[in-house]
DOLO-159318 format. One record per residue: x, y, z of N, C-alpha, C, O in turn; residue in one letter. Coordinates in steps of 0.02 Angstrom, whole numbers, padded with zeros to 5 digits, always signed. Layout:
# residues N
XYZXYZXYZXYZA;...
//
This chain:
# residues 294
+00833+00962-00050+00760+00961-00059+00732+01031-00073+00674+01038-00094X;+00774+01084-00061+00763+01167-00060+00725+01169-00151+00673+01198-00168X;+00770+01132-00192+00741+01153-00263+00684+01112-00301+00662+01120-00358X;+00665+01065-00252+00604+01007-00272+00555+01027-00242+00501+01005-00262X;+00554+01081-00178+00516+01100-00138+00477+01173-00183+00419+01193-00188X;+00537+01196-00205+00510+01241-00251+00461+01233-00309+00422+01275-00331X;+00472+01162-00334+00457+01126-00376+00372+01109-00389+00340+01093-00439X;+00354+01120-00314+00289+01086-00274+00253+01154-00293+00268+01202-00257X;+00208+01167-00343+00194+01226-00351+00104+01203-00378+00066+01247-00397X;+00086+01134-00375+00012+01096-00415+00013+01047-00362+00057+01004-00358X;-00038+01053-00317-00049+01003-00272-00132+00966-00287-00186+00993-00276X;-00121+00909-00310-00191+00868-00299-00212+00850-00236-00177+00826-00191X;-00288+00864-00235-00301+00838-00188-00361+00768-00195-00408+00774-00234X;-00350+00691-00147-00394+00659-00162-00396+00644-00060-00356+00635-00014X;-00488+00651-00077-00499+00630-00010-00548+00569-00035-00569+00561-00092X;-00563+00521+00033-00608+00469+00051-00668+00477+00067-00683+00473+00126X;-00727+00495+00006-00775+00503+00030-00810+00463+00096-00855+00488+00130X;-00783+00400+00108-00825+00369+00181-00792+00368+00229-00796+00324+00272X;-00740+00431+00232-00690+00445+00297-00746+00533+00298-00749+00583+00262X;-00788+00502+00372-00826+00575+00419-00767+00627+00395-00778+00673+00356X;-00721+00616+00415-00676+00689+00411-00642+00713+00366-00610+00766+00366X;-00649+00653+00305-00590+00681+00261-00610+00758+00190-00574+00803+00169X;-00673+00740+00176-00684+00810+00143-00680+00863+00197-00665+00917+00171X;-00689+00871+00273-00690+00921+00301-00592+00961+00307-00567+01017+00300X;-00569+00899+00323-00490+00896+00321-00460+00934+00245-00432+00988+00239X;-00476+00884+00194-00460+00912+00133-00482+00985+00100-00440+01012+00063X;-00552+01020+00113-00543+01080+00141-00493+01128+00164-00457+01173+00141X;-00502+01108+00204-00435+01158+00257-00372+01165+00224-00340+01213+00203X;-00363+01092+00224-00289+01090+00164-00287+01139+00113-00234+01167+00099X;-00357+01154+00074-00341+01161+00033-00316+01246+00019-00280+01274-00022X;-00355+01266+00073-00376+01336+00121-00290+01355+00113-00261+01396+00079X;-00270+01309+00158-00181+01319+00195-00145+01322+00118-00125+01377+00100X;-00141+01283+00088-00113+01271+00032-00119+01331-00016-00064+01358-00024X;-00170+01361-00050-00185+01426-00061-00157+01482-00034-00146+01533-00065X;-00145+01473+00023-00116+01530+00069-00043+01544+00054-00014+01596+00066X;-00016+01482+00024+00053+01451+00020+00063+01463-00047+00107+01429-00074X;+00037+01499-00077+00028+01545-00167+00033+01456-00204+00068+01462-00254X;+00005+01363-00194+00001+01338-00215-00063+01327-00250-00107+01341-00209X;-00093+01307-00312-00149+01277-00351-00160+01236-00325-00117+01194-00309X;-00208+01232-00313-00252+01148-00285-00312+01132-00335-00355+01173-00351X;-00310+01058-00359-00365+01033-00380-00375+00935-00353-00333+00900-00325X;-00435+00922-00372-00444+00850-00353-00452+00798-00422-00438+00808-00481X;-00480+00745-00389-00500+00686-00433-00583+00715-00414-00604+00742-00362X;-00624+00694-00492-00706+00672-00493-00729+00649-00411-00759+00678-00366X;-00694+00572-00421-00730+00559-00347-00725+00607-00298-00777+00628-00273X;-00660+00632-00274-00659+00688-00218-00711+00733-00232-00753+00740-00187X;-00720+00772-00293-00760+00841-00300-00812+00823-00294-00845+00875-00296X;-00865+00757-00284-00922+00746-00261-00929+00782-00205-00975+00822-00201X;-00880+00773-00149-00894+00778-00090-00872+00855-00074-00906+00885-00033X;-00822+00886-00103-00768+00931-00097-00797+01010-00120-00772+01064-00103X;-00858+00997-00166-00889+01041-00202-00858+01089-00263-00806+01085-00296X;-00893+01120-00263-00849+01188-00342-00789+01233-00327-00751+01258-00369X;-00788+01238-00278-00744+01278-00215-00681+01236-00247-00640+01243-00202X;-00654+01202-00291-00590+01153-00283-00631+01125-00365-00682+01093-00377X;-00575+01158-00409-00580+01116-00483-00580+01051-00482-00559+01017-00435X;-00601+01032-00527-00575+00946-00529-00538+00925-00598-00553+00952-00651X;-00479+00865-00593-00471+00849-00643-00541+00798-00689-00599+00789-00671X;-00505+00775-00748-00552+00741-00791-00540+00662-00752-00582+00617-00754X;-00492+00659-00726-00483+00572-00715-00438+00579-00642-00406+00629-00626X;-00443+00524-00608-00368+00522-00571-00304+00526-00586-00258+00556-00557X;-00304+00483-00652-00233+00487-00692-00231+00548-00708-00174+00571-00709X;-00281+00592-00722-00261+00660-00762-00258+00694-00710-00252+00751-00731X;-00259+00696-00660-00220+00733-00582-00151+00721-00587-00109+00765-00600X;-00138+00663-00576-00098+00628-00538-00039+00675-00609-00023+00734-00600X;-00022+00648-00655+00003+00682-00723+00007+00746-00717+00063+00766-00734X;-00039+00796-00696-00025+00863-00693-00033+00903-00624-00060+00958-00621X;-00005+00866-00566+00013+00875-00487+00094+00866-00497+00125+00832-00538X;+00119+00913-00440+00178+00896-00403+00173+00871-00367+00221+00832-00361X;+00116+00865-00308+00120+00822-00246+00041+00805-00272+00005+00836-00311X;+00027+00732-00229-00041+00699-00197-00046+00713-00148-00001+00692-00110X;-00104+00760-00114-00127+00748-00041-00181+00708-00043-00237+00720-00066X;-00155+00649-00011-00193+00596+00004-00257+00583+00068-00241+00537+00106X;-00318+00611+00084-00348+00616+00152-00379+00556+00133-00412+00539+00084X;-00356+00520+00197-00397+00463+00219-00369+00399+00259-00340+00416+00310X;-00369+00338+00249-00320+00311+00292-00289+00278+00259-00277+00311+00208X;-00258+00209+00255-00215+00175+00209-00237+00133+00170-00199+00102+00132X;-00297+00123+00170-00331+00098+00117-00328+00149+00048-00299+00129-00003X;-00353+00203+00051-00353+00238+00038-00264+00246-00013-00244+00237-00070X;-00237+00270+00056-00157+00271+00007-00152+00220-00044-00137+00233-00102X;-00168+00150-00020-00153+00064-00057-00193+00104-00122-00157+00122-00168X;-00258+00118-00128-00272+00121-00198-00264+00161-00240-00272+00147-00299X;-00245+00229-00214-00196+00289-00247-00119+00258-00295-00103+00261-00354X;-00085+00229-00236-00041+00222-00237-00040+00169-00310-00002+00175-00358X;-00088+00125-00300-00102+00066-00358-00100+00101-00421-00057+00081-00461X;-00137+00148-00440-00158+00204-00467-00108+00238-00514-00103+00235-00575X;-00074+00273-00466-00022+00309-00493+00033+00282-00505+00075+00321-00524X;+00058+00197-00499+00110+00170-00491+00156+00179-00568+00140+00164-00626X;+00208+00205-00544+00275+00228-00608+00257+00284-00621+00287+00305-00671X;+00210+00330-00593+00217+00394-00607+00261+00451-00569+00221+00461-00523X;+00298+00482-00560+00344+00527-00525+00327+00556-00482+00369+00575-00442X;+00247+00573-00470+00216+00641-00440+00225+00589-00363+00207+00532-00376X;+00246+00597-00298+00241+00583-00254+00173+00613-00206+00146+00668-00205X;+00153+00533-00156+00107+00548-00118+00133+00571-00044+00184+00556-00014X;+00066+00623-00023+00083+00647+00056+00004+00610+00082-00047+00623+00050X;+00002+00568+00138-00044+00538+00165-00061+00568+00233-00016+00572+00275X;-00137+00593+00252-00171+00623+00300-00207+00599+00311-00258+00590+00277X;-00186+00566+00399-00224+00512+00417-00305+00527+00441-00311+00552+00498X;-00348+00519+00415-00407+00528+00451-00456+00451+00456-00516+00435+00455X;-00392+00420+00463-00424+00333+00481-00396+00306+00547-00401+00338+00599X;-00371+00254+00543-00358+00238+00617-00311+00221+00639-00306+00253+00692X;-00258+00181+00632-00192+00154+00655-00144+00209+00588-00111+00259+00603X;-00150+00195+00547-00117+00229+00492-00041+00226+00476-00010+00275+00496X;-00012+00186+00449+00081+00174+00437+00093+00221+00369+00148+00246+00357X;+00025+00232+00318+00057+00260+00231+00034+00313+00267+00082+00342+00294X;-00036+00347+00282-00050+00406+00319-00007+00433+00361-00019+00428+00421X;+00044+00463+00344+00093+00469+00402+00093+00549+00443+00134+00565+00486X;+00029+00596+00417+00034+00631+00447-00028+00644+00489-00068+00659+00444X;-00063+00648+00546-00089+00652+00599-00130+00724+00580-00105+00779+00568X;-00205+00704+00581-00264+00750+00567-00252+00795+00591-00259+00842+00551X;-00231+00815+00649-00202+00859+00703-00142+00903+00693-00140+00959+00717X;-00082+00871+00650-00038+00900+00627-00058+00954+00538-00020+00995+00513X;-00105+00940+00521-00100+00961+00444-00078+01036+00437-00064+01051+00379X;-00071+01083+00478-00076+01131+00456-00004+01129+00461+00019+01137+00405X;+00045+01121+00509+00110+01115+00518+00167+01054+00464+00227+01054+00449X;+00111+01010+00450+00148+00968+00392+00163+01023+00340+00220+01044+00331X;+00091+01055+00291+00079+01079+00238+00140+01131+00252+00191+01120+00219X;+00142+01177+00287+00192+01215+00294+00272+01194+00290+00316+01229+00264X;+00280+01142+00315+00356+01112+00294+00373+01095+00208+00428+01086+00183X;+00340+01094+00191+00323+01059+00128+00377+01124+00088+00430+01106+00064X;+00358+01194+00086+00379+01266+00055+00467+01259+00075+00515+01271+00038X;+00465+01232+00150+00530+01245+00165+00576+01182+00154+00625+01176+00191X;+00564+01141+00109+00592+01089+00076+00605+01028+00140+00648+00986+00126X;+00575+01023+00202+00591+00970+00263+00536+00905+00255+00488+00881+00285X;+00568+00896+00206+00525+00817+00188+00576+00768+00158+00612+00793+00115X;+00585+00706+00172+00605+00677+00098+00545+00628+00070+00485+00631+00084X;+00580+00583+00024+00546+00567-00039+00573+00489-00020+00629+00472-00002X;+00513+00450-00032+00545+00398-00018+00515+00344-00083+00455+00354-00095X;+00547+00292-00125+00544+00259-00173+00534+00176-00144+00575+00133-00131X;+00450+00178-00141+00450+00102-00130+00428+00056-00177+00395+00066-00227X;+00450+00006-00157+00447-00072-00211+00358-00066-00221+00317-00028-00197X;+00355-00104-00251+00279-00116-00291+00276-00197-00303+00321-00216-00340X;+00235-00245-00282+00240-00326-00312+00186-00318-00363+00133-00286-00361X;+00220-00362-00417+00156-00384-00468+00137-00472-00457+00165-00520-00430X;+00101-00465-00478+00088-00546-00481+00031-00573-00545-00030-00566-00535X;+00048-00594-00589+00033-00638-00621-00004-00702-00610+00026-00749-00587X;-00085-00708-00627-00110-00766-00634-00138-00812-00691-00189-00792-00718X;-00113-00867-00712-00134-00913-00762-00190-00949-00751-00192-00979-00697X;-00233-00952-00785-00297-00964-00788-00326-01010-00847-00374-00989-00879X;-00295-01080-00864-00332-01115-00917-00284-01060-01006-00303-01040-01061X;-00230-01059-00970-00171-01020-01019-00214-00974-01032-00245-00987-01084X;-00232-00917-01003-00255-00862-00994-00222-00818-00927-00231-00849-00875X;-00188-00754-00919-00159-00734-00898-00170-00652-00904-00158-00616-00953X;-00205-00628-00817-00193-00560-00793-00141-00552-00749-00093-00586-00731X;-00169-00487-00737-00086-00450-00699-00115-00382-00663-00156-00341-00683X;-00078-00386-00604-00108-00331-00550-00044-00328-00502-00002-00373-00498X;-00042-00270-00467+00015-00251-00438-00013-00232-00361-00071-00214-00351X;+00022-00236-00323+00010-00237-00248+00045-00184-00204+00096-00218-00196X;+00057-00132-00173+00114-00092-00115+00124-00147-00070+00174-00183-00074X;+00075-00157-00021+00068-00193+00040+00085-00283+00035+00128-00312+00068X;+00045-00309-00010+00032-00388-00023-00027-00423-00066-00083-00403-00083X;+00009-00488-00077-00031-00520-00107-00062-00568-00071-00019-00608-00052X;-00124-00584-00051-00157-00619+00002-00166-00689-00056-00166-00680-00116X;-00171-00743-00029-00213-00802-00057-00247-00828-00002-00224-00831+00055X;-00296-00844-00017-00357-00866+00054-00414-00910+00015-00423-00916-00045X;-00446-00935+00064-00492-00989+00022-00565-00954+00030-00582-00920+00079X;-00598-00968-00017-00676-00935-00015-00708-00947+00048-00692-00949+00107X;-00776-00957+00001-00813-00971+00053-00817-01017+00088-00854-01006+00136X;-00783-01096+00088-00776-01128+00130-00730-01127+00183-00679-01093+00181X;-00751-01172+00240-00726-01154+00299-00657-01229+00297-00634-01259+00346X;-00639-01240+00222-00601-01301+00233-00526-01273+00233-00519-01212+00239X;-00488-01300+00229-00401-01275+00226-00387-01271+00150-00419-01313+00119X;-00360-01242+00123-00333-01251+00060-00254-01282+00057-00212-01289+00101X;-00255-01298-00016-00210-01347-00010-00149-01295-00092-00169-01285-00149X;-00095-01281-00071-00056-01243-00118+00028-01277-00116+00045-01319-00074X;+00065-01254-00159+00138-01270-00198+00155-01219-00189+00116-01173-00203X;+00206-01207-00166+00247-01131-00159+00335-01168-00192+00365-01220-00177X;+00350-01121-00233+00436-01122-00259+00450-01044-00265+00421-00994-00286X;+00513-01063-00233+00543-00997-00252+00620-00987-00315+00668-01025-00320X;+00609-00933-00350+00669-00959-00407+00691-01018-00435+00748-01034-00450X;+00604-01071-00443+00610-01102-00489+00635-01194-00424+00621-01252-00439X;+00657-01179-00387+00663-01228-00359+00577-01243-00261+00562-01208-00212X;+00562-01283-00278+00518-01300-00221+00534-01298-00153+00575-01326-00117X;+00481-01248-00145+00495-01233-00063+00470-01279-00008+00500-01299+00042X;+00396-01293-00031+00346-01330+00028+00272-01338+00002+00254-01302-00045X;+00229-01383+00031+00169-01398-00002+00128-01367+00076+00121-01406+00123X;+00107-01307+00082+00053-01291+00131-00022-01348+00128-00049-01375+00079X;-00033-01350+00179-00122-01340+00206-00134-01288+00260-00110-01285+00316X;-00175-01248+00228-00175-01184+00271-00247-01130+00255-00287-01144+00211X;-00251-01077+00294-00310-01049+00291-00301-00974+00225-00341-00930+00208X;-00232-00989+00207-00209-00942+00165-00128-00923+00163-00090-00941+00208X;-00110-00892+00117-00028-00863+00103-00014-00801+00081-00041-00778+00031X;+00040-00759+00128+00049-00704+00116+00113-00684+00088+00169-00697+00111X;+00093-00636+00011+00197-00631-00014+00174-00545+00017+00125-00512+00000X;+00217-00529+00057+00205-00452+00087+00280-00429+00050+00330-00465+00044X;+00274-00364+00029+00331-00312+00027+00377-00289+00082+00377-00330+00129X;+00400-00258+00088+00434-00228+00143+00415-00174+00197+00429-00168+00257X;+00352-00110+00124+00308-00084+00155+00230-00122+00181+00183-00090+00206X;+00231-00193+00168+00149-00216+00205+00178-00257+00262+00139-00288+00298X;+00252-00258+00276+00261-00303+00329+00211-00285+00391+00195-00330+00430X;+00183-00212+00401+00147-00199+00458+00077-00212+00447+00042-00186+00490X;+00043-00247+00398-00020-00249+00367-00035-00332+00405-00028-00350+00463X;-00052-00357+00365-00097-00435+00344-00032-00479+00390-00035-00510+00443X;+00032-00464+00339+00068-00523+00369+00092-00507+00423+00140-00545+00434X;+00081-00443+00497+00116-00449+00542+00058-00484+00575+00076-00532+00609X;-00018-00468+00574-00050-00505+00603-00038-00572+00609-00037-00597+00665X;-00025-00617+00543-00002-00671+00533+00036-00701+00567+00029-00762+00576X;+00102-00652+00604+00150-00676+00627+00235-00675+00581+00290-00701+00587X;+00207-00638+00543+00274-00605+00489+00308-00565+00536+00291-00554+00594X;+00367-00541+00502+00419-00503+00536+00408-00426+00517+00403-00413+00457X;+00403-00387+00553+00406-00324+00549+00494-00322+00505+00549-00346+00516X;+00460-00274+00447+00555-00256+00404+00539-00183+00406+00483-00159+00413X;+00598-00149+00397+00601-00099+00370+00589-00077+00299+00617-00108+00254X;+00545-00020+00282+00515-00023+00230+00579-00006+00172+00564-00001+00112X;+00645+00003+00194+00698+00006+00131+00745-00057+00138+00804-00061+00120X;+00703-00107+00168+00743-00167+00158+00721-00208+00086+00665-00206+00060X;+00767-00240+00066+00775-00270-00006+00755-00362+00015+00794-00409+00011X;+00666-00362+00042+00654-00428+00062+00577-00428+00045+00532-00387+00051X;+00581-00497+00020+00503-00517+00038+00476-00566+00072+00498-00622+00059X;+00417-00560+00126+00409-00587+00160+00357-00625+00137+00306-00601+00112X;+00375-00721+00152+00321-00771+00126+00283-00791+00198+00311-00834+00232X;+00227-00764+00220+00189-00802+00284+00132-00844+00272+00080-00818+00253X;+00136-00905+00280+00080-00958+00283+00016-00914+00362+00029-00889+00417X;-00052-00926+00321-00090-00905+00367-00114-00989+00409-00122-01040+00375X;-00120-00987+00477-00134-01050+00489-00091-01098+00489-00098-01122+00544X;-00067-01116+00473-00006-01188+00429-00056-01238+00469-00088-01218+00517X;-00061-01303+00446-00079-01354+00487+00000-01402+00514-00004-01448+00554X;+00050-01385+00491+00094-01410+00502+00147-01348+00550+00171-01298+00522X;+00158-01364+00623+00179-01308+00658+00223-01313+00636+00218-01256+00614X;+00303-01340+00604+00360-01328+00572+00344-01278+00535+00398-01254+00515X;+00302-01248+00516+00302-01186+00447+00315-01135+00477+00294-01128+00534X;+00347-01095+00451+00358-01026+00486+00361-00967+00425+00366-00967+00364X;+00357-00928+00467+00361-00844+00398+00417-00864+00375+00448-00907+00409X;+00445-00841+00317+00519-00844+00272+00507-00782+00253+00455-00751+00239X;+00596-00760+00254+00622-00692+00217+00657-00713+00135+00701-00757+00132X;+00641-00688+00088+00667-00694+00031+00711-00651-00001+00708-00624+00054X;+00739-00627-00026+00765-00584-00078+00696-00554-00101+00644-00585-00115X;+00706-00492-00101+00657-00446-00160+00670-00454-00219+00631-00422-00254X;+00715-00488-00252+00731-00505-00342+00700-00556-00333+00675-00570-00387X;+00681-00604-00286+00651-00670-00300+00607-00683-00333+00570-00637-00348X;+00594-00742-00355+00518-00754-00406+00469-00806-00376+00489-00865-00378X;+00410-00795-00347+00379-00852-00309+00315-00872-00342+00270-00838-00367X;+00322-00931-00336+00262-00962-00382+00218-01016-00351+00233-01075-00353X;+00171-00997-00328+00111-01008-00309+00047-01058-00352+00005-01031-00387X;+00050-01124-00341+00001-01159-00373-00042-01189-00325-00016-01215-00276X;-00135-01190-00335-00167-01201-00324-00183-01287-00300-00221-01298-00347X;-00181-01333-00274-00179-01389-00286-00253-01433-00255-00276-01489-00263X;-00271-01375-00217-00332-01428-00191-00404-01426-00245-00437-01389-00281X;-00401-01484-00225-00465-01513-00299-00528-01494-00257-00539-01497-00197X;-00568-01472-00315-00644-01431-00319-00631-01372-00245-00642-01379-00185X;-00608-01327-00276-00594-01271-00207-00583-01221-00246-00543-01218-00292X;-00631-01165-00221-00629-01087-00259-00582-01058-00217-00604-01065-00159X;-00524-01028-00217-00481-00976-00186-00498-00921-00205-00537-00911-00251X;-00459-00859-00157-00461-00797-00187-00384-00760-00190-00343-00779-00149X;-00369-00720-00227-00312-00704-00232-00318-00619-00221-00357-00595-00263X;-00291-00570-00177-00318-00514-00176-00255-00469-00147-00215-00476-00101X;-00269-00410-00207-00213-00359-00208-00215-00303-00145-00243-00250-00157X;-00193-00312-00094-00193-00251-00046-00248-00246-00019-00275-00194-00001X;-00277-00328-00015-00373-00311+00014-00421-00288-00032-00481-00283-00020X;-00393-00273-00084-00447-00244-00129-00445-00261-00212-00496-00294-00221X;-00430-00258-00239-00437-00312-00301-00434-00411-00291-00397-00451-00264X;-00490-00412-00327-00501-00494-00302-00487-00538-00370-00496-00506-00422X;-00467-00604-00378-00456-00644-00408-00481-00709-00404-00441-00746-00376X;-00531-00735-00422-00552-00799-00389-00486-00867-00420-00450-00860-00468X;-00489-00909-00387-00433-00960-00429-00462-01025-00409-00510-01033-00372X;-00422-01077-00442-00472-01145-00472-00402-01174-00459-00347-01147-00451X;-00428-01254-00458-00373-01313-00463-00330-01287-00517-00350-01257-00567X;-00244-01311-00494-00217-01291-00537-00190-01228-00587-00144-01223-00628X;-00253-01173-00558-00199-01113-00583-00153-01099-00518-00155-01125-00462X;-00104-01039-00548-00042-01024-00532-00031-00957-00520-00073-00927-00554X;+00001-00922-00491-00004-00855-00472+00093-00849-00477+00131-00887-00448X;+00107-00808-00509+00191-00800-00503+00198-00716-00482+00173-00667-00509X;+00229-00721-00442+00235-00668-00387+00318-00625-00405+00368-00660-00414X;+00321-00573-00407+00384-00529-00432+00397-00482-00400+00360-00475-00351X;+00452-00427-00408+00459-00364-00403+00432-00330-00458+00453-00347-00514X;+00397-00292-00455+00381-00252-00492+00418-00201-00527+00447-00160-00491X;+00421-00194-00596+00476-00112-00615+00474-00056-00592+00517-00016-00572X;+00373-00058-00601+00356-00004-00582+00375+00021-00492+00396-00026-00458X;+00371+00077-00461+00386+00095-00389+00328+00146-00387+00293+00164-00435X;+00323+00171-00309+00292+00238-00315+00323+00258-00256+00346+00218-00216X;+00324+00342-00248+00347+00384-00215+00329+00417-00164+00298+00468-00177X;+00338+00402-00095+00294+00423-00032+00347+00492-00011+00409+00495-00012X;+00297+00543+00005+00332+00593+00031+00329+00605+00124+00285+00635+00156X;+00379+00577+00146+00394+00576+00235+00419+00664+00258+00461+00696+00225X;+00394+00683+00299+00425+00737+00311+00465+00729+00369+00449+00685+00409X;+00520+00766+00380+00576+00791+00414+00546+00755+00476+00491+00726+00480X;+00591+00764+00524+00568+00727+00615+00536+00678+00612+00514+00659+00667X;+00516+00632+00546+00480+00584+00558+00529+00527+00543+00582+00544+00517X;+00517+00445+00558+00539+00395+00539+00491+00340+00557+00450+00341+00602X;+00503+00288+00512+00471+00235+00519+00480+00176+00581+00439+00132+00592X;+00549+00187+00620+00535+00181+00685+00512+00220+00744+00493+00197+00799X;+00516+00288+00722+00455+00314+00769+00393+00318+00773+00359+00344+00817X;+00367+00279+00701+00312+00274+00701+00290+00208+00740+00238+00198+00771X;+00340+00171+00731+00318+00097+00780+00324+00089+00852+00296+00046+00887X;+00374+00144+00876+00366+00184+00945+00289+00198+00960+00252+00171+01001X;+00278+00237+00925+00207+00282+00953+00137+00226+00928+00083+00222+00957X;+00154+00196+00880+00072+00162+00869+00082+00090+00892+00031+00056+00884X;+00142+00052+00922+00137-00003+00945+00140+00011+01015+00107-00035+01039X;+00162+00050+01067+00158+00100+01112+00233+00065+01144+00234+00036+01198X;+00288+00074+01103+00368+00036+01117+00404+00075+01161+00448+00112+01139X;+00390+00072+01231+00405+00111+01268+00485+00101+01288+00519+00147+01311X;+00513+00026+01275+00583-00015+01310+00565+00009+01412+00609+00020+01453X;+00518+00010+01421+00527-00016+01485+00537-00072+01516+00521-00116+01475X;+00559-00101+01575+00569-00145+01598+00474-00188+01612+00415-00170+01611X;+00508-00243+01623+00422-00275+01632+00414-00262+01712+00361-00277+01740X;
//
């Protein structure tokens, strides 16, 4: 990592304007970073908040394109739509949590000055996660949007059950009634579908996780799939608006009969973890996994 570290010489910065702390945070960074003989500039939206003190690029994409690293301030929302953003581009993100539980934010408001500094001495790695796309048909009309975390399906505004077709690789899995369906990645297993009752995976496991929200039928349970799998999702309950939504935040309304086909994505993007950290010590410290006796 000694010659990639060297490498790190254009650091973007994007903070969350409605995170209290994150222009104050991103600041500092940018302070430390400078100190560290690195360039710093942001995205438009950041330099609202960030002021003249810190160039800005013309676009996010036109950061993201001419950065070695993303410093990401804010919480994981935040990361989810960066990450959406920049997806298949090389430049890897560093996430600074100034939100609340935080799994993509992996470094602690408290730590920044000691992260930024590891960074020179190459004690990070680089980590390459999956991306889902999903495909929806619409009256043979067909968009496309990509997810880190998951693809939610949930029913509008009514308070009734929806009624859906799930197959996987082409052969039929099960006909839900339920309050919604979750295809999670490997990195959202800690999102939507653990609430659900999904399985916590490791984020370099090669799985995707299918969780019915609700089931009205208690036989249903979360399923693990293959990450090459192909899941296909049809709408079936008559006069019922659904919603279909990328990581909580891009929305899709859906109708009788359309279809949603669910993938791996080509595209990936690149999270930068530093040294002493892991993704089970992160579930140590924020689930509070002590292995004591009861």
């Amino acid at each position: 990592m000694k010659r990639l570290a060297a490498s790190i010489r254009r650091v973007g910065l994007i903070a969350n304007p409605e995170k209290p702390n994150a222009a104050r945070l991103a600041r500092r960074a940018a302070r430390i970073l400078r100190g560290l003989k690195r360039t710093v500039s942001c995205d438009p939206d950041s330099h609202a908040v960030l002021g003249d003190d810190i160039p800005s690029a013309e676009s996010l994409d036109d950061l993201a394109r001419n950065s070695d690293l993303l410093l990401v301030v804010g919480g994981d929302g935040t990361m989810l739509r960066v990450a959406r953003a920049v997806a298949g581009l090389p430049v890897p993100l560093l996430g600074i949590n100034a939100g609340t539980l935080g799994f993509l934010t992996a470094v602690p408001s408290s730590r920044l000055a000691e992260a930024l500094r590891k960074i020179p001495a190459g004690k990070f790695v680089l980590e390459e996660r999956a991306l889902l796309e999903a495909t929806v048909t619409h009256e043979g009309m067909t968009t496309t949007s990509i997810a880190l975390n998951d693809f939610v399906l949930s029913r509008g505004q009514t308070s009734r059950l929806i009624e859906i077709e799930v197959s996987v690789n082409g052969e039929l899995l099960t006909r839900y009634r339920c309050d919604g369906f979750i295809a999670s990645s490997p990195t959202g297993s800690t999102a939507y579908s653990l609430a659900a009752g999904g399985a916590i995976v490791s984020p370099d496991a090669e799985v995707l996780t299918l969780t019915p929200i609700c089931p009205h039928t208690l036989s249903i349970r979360p399923l693990v799939v293959g990450l090459s799998s192909e899941v296909l999702v049809r709408v079936t309950s008559p006069r019922l608006v659904a919603i279909l939504a990328a990581d909580g935040q891009q929305q899709v309304d859906l109708e009788s009969g359309d279809t949603v086909r669910i993938h791996r994505s080509a595209r990936t993007v690149r999270l930068l973890r530093l040294s002493g950290t892991s993704f089970f010590g992160t579930l140590r410290h924020k689930f509070g996994w002590s292995g004591g006796n009861l």
